[in-house]
N, C-alpha and C positions, 0 to 999 in steps of 0.2 A: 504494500500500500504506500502512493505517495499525496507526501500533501503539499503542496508549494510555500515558501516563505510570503511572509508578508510584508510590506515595506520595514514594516518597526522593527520586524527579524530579522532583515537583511542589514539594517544600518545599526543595532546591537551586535552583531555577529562582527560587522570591518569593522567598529570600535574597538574590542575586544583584541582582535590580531593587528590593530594599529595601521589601517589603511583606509582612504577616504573611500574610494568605490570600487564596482568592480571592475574595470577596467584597469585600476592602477597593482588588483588584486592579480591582473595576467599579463603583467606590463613585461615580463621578462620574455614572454613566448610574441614572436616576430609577428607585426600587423597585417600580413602577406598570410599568414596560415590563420590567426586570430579573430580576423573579419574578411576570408574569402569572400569574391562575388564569384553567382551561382547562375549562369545564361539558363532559367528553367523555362519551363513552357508554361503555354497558362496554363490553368488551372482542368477540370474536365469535368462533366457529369458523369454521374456513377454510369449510365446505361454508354455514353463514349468511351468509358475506362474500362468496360467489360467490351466492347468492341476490339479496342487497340488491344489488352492483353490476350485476347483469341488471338489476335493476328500476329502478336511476337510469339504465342502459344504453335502456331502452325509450323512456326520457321524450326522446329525444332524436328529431328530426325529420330526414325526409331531404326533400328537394328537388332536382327538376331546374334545376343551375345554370345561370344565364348570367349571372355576377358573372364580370368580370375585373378591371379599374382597376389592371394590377399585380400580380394573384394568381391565375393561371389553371388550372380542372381538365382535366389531361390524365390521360391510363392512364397507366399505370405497370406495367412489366412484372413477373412476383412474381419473376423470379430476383433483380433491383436490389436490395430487402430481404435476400433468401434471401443473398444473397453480402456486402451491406453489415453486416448485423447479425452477423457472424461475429463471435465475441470481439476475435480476432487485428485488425476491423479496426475495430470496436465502442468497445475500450479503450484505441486508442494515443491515448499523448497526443501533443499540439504539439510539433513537433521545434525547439526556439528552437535548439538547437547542432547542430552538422557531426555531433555522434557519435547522432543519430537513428536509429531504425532504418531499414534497409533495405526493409524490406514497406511503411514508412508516405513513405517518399521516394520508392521506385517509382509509388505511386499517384499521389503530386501531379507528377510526372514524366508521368503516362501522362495526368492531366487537363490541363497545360500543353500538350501537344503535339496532344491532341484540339480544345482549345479554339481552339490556331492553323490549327489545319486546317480546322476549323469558319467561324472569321470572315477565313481568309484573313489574319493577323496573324502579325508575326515574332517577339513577345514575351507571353507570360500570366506575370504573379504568380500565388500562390496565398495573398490574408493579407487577403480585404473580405469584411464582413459581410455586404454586400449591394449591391444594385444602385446603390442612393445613397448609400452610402458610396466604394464603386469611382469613381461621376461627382465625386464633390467631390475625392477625393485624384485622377483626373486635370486637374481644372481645375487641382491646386496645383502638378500635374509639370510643365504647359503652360506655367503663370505664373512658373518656377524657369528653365524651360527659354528662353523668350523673356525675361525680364526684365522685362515690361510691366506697368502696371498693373491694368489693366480685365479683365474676363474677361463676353463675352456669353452668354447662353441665352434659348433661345427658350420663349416661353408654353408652347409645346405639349407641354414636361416634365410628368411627372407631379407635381403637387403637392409627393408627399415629399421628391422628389427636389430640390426648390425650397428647399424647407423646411434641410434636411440642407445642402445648398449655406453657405445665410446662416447655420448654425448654426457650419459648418464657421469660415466668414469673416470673423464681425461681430467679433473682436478682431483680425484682420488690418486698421490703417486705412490700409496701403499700397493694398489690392487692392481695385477699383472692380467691383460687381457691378451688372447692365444688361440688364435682360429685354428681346427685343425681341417685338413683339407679333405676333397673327397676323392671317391676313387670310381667311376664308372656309376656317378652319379648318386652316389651313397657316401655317408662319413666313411671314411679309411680309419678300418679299424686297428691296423696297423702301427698306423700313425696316432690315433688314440691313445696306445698303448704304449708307444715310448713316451708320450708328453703327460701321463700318469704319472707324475713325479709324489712324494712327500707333501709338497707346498700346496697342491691345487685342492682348492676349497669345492668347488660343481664343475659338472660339463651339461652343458646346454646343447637339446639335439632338439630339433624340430620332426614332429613323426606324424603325416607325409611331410615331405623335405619341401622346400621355393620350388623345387623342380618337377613335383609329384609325387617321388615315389616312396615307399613306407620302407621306414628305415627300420632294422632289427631292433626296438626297440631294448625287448625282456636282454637280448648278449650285450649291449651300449649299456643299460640300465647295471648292470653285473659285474661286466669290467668298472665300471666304476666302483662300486660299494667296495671291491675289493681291495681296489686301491686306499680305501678309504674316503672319497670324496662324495660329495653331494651329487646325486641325478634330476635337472630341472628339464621337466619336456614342456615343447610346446606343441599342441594339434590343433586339429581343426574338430569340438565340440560336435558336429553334426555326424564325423563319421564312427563315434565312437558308437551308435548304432550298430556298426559291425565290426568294429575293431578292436581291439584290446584297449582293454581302461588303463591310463596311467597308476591306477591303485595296484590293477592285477601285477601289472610288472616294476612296482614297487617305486615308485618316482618319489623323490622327497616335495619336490614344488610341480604344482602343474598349472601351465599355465596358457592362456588363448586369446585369440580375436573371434570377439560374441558377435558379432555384425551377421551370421550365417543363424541366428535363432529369432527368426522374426524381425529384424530391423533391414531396413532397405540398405541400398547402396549408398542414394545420396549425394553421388559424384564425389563418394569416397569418405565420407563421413557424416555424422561421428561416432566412434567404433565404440565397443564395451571392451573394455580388459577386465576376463578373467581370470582370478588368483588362487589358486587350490594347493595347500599342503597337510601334512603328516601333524598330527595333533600335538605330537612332542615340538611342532616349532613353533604353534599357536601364536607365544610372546613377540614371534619378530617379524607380526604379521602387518606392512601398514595397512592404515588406516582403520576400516569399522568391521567388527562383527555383533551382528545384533542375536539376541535369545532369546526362548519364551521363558517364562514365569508367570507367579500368582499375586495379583494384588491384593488388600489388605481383606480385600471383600472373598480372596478366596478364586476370582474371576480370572480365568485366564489373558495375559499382559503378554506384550514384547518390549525389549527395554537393550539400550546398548550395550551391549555385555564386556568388550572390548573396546578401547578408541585408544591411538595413540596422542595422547593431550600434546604430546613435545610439538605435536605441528602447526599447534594453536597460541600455544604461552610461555613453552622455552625452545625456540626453531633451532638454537646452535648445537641442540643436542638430539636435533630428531632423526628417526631413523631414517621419515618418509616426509616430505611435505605434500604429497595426494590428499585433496580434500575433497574434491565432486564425489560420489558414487555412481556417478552416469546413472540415476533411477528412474528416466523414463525408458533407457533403451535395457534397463535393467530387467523392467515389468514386462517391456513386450517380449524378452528373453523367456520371463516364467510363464506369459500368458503363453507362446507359444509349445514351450516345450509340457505344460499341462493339457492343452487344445491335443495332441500329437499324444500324450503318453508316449510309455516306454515300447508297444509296437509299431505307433504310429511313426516314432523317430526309427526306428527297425527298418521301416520302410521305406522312411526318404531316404534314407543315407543307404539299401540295397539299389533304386533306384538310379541315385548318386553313381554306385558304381557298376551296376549293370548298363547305363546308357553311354556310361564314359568308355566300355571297354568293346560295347558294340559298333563305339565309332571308330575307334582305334581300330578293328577290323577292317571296317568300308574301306578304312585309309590304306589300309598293307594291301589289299586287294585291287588298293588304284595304284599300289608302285609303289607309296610310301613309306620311305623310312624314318621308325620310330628311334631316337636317338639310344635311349636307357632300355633295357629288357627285362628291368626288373618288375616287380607288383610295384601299384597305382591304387589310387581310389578315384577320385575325379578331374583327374589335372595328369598332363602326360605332355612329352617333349616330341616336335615333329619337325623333323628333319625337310630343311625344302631344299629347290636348283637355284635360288636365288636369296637376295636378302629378305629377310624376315619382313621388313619395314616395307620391300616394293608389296609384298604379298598383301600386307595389311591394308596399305591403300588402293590396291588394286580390287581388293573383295569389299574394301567400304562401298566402291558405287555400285556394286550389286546389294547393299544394305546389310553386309555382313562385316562384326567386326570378331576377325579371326583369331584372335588373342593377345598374347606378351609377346615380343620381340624380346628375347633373353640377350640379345647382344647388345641391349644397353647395359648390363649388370654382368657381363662375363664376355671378354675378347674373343673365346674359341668357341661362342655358343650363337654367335650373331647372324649364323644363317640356319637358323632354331625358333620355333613356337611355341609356345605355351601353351595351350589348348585347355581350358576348364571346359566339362559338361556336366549339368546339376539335370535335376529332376523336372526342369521348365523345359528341356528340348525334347520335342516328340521325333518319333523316328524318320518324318519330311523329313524335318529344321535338320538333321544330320545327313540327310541322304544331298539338299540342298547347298551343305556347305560342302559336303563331300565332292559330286558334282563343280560346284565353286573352285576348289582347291585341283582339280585335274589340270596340268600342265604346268604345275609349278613344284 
């Protein structure tokens, strides 16, 4: 709620901080940015302003996708909106104190306990922005937790997530960060295994990898423990439908980008990061876990069970400064994955990979080669005769956009595609781009 000052509040207020008006109050910020002029247009009637935006509305192109890299189009069911857009859950804000509401703590109460049932995990925060923010504050919970320097990941992260890491760490000069590379499209576990030293605190694998394919998670998960070090994965929540839970194969952090449980694209944002670990690390969890309990009356309560205060009232000692909980993309996470249940997710994420794998067929049967041999879930590497980039602009003016160009993020991969297929492409839409893709 706002309420505007009044004149006798605006001119008690510059008394107080000892400046005549406002103007003299922004005298130091340049009169060129201060009081821009603004060439607008006039003004419109509502019934001319729904004209004009149909008509920037038209200019707009649709395409059959098959971009994922990180941002994947799934369905979305219309109740997840119909019930997330409700004022009630539209306008709460961020509960930073215990005395939040009850409707907005139930929610992040109901996504915590979906999300551990989902990856098999005894712990979810609810306070990351995203996928890579989630991986970097659990590398820092790993690194708190074991005391060690070093913290490994593997090539086969997603770029940003790379990115956000070193972003996180390069004023940290205690903490030693140590890509290890891959080998035929998989971490080298090889090479895993000599960089296992003493010092390293996690190794961070992604499982499916940037490039698609499913890394052995349960043998990566093992050689570490024995080393002694932390194991932090990250997946893609949808396909854990069919794939091993990071609990099963014992991950100390688990963590993702929620954008694939009912929340759109967006043109990229904004993501959900979820944070999932082992109960014994509970304390070095940022941000919020909320619980239930009983109030005095006996009536069942939610109530913040955890918050890490340092992020609020002493910052030089915090572990995490994440304050959002992202709780509206939080809700249509829960609205969706309760909408679905545990077969209904069964299903989209078999779909997921039976549609992905029956175009990987069409493709080897048109000539195609597929770069990696390994298992996939819905993302796979496609080897073309030219650069990835002519391919892509050449199938946009047939209204297709044909995926990732991987030779922006890798030298020897740039006449290489990235190909996502989720449970929105019926067997046309792939026979369609198959078709598309002949002669290249």
């Amino acid at each position: 709620m706002f309420t505007s000052n009044t004149p006798e509040n605006e001119k008690e207020m510059l008394s107080k901080i000892g400046v005549s008006s406002i103007k003299e109050l922004f005298k130091s910020i340049p009169e060129n940015l201060l009081y821009p002029s603004f060439n607008l247009p006039a003004a419109l009637t509502e019934d001319a302003l729904h004209k004009h935006l149909h008509a920037l509305a038209e200019k707009n192109k649709s395409y059959l996708n098959f971009i994922g890299a990180g941002c994947e189009e799934h369905f979305i069911p219309a109740a997840v909106n119909a019930l997330s857009l409700r004022g009630e859950f539209l306008t709460a804000y961020t509960p930073y104190q215990a005395e939040a509401s009850q409707g907005t703590l139930q929610t992040i109460y109901e996504f915590q306990s979906s999300i551990c049932a989902l990856f098999n995990m005894d712990v979810c925060s609810a306070s990351h922005y995203d996928g890579a923010t989630a991986l970097a504050e659990a590398c820092l919970a790993a690194q708190r937790v074991s005391n060690k320097k070093k913290i490994l990941f593997s090539a086969g992260l997603h770029p940003h997530y790379k990115e956000v890491l070193h972003t996180y760490l390069k004023n940290v000069p205690e903490i030693v960060l140590q890509e290890v590379p891959l080998k035929d499209g998989l971490t080298d576990q090889n090479a895993l295994q000599t960089a296992l030293a003493e010092d390293v605190a996690c190794v961070a694998v992604a499982g499916p990898n940037f490039l698609g394919q499913l890394e052995p998670m349960q043998a990566l998960c093992d050689a570490t423990h024995q080393a002694g070090a932390l194991f932090v994965a990250v997946v893609n929540p949808l396909s854990l439908g069919v794939l091993q839970t990071p609990g099963e194969y014992g991950a100390d952090f688990a963590v993702a980008e929620g954008q694939s449980l009912g929340n759109a694209m967006h043109f990229g944002g904004p993501g959900l990061g979820i944070f999932t670990c082992k109960q014994a690390y509970v304390r070095q969890v940022p941000g919020r876990i909320v619980g239930i309990a009983k109030d005095k009356d006996g009536n069942r309560s939610f109530v913040l069970t955890l918050q890490a205060r340092e992020q609020h009232i002493r910052r030089e000692r915090a572990a995490s400064n994440i304050c959002s909980n992202e709780a509206l993309c939080a809700l249509n996470a829960v609205i969706y994955l309760t909408l679905l249940g545990p077969e209904g997710i069964k299903e989209v994420a078999s779909l997921n990979l039976s549609r992905a794998h029956e175009f990987k067929e069409m493709l080897v049967k048109n000539g195609h080669k597929i770069k990696f041999a390994g298992p996939f879930y819905n993302e796979f590497v496609v080897e073309v005769n030219t650069s990835a980039q002519e391919v892509i602009e050449k199938l946009e003016t047939q209204g297709i956009a044909a995926g990732y160009d991987l030779g922006q993020v890798c030298e020897n991969l740039k006449n290489c595609l990235l190909v996502c297929v989720t449970e929105t492409k019926s067997v046309e839409d792939l026979q369609k781009y198959a078709q598309a893709l002949r002669g290249f």
